[in-house]
C-alpha positions as CSV (number, residue, x, y, z in Angstrom):
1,X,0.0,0.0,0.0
2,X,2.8,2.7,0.8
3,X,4.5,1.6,-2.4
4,X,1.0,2.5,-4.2
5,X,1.3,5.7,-2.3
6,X,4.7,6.8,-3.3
7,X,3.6,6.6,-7.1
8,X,0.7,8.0,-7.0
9,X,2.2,11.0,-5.4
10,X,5.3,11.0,-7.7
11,X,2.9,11.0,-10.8
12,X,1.1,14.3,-8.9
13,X,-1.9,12.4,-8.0
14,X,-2.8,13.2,-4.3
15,X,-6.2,12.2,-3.9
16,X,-7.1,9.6,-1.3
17,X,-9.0,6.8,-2.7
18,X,-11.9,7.5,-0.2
19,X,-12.1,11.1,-2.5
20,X,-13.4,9.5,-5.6
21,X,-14.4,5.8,-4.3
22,X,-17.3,7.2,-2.2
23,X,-18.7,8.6,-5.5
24,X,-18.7,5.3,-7.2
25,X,-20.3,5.3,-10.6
26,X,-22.5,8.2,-9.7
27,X,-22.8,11.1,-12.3
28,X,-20.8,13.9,-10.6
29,X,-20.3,17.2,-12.3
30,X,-19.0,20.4,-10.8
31,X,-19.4,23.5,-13.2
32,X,-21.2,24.8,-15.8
33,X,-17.0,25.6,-17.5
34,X,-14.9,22.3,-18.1
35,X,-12.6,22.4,-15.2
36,X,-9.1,23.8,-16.4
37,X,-6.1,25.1,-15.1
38,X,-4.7,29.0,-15.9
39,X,-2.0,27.5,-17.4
40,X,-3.8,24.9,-19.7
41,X,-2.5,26.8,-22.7
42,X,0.8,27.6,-21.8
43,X,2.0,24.3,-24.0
44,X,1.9,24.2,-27.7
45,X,0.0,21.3,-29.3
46,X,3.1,19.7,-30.5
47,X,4.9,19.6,-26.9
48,X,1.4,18.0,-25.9
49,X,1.3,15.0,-27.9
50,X,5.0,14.3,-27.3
51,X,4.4,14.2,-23.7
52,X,1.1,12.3,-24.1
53,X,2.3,10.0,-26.4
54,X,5.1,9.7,-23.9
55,X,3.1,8.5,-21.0
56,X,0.6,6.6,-22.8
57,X,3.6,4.3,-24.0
58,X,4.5,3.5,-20.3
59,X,0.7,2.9,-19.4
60,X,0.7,0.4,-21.8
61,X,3.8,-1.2,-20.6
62,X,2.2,-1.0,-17.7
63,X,-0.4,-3.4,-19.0
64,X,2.2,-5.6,-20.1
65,X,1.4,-5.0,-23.9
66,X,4.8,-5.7,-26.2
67,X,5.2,-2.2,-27.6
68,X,7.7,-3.8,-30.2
69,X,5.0,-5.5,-31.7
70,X,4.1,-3.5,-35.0
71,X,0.7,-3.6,-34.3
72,X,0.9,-1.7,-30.8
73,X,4.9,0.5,-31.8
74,X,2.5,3.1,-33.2
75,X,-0.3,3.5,-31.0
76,X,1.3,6.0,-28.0
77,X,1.7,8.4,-31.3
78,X,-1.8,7.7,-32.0
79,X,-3.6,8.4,-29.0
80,X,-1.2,11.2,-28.7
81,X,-2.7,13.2,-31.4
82,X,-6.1,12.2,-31.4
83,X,-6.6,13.6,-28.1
84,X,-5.0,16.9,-28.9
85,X,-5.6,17.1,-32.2
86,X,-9.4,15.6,-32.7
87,X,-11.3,13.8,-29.7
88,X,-10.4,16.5,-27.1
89,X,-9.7,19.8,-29.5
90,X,-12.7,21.2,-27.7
91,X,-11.1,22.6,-25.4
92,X,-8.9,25.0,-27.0
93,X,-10.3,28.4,-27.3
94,X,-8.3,29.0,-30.7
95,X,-10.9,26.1,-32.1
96,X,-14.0,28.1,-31.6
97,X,-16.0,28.4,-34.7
98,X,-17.2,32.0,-35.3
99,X,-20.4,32.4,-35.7
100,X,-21.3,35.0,-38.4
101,X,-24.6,36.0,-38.2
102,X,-27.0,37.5,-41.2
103,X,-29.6,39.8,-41.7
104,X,-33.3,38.3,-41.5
105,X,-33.9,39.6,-44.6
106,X,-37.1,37.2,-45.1
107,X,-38.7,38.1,-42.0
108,X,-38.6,34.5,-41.1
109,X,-40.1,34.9,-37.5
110,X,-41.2,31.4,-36.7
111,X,-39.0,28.7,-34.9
112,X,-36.2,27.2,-36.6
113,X,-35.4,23.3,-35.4
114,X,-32.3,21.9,-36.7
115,X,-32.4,18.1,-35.3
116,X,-30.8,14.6,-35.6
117,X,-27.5,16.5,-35.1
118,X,-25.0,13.7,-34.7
119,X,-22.5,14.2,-31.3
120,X,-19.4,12.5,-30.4
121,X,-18.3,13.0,-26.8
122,X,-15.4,11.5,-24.0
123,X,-17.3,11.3,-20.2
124,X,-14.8,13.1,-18.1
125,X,-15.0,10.1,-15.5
126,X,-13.9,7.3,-17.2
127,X,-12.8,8.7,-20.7
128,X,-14.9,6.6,-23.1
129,X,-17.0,8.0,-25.6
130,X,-20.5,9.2,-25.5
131,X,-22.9,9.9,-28.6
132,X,-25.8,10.9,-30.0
133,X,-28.4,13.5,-31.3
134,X,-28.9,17.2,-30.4
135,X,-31.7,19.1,-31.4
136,X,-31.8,22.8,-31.4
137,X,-34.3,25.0,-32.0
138,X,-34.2,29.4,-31.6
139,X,-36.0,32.5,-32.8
140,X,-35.0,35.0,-34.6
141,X,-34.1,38.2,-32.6
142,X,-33.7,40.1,-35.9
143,X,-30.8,37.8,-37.1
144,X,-30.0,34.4,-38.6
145,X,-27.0,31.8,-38.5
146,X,-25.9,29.6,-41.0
147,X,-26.8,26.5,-40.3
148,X,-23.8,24.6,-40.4
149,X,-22.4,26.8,-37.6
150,X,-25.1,25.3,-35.1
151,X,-23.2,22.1,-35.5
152,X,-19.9,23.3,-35.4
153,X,-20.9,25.2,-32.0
154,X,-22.5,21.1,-31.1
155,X,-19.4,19.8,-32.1
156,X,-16.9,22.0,-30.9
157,X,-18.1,21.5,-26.9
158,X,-18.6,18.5,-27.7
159,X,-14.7,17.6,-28.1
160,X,-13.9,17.9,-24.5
161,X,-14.1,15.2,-21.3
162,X,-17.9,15.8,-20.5
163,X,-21.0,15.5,-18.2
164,X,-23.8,15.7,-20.6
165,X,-25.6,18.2,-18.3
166,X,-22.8,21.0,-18.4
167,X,-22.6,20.0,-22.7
168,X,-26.2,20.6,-22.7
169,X,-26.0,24.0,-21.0
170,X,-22.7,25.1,-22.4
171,X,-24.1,24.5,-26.4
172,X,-27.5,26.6,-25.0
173,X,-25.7,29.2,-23.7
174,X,-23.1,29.8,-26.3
175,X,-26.1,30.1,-28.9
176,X,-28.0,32.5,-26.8
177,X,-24.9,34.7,-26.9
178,X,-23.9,34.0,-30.8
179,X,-27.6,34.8,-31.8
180,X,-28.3,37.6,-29.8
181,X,-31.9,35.6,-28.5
182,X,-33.2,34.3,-25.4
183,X,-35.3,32.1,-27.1
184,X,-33.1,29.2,-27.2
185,X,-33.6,25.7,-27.1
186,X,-31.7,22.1,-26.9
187,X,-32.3,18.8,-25.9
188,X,-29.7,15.7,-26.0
189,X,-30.2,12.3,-26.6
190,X,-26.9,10.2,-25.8
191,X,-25.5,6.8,-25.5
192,X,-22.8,6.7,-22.4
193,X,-19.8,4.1,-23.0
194,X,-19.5,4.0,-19.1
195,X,-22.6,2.3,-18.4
196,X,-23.2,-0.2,-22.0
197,X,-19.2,-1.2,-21.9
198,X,-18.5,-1.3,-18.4
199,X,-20.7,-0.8,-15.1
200,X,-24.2,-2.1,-15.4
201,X,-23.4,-3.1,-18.8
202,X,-26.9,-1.5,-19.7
203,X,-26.5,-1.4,-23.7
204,X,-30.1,-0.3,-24.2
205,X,-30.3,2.9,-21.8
206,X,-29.6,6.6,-23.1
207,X,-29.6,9.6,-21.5
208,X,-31.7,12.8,-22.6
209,X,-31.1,16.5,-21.0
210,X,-32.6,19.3,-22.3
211,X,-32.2,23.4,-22.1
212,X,-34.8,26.0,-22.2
213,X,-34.3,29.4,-22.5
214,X,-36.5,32.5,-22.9
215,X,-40.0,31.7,-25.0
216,X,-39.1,28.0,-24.3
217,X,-38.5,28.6,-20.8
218,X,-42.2,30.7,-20.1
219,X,-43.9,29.3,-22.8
220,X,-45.7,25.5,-23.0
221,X,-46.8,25.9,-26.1
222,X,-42.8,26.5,-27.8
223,X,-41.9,23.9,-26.2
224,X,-44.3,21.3,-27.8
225,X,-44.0,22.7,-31.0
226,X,-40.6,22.1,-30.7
227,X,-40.6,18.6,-28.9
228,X,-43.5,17.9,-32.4
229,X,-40.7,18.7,-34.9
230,X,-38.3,16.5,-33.2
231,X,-40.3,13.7,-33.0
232,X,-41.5,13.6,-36.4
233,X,-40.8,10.4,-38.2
234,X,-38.4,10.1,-40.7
């Protein structure tokens, strides 16, 4: 056990086991921003999957895997950059799509649903992937976005460690800000790796969280239009 101690706090890990065991598998999440240090972007990318790639390769030694195999020689590199450069580039502010916005021109003053759009996510607990749909809906506050930047703005919080609650709010709030409306809506419908792959083993479950802001928020009636066009079948 004191052996077990010593590395742990030589790899900087000084958390008792009684910290995180007492929360088992629950769903814990502490703030609506993903948790990061001041200095998260101190190191360039490149540094960052060196190092990564780095300690993944003694992790798998760890496991006993023959990292001379050529199967496996690659895969440190690998995880490496998918984390920084794909899965996890989320959290880099520099990644942020813009979201230019347009004159209504049309006077197009009725609800606009964009649905089915198709997420890919890492729980922050165990680092394995969730996915799924997210369906947004907003009015117009006297300006439009294109619609591809709704899923880039899906997408892009998407590409961090997650609790689907704080993705849920994050991708509500960041539209209320790039549209200039209060009349914001989203709901998530997700598949969580932790519980089908591991856990319960529960390969049927999802997991569906939903945000509501302004019209959606006071009004009944926006909120079953928009839960109708969601529903609709293909």
């Amino acid at each position: 056990m004191k052996q077990k101690e010593t590395l742990l706090n030589t790899m900087g890990i000084n958390l008792s086991r009684e910290t995180f065991e007492e929360f088992g598998d629950d769903h814990v999440g502490t703030s609506l921003q993903t948790p990061l240090r001041e200095d998260a972007f101190e190191m360039d990318d490149d540094l960052k999957v060196e190092l990564i790639e780095k300690h993944f390769r003694e992790i798998m030694h760890i496991m006993g895997l023959d990292l001379t195999d050529d199967s496996l020689k690659g895969t440190p590199h690998r995880v490496a950059k998918m984390y920084v450069k794909e899965v996890f580039s989320g959290l880099n502010p520099k990644n942020k799509p813009a979201a230019k916005l347009f004159e209504n021109k049309y006077k197009y003053n009725e609800m606009l649903v964009e649905k089915d759009i198709t997420f890919h996510s890492h729980c922050e607990h165990h680092f394995v992937p969730i996915y799924g749909k997210a369906h947004v809906a907003y009015i117009s506050n006297g300006n439009v976005i294109g619609l591809s930047k709704i899923n880039r703005i899906v997408q892009y919080y998407s590409k961090r460690p997650q609790v689907q609650e704080r993705l849920t709010m994050q991708i509500g709030n960041e539209l209320k800000e790039a549209l200039g409306t209060e009349d914001v809506a989203v709901i998530m419908d997700a598949y969580h790796m932790c519980v089908s792959s591991r856990g319960v083993n529960d390969t049927n479950s999802s997991t569906v969280t939903a945000f509501y802001s302004g019209k959606f928020e006071r009004d009944e009636q926006s909120r079953n239009e928009f839960m109708k066009y969601i529903q609709l079948e293909k």
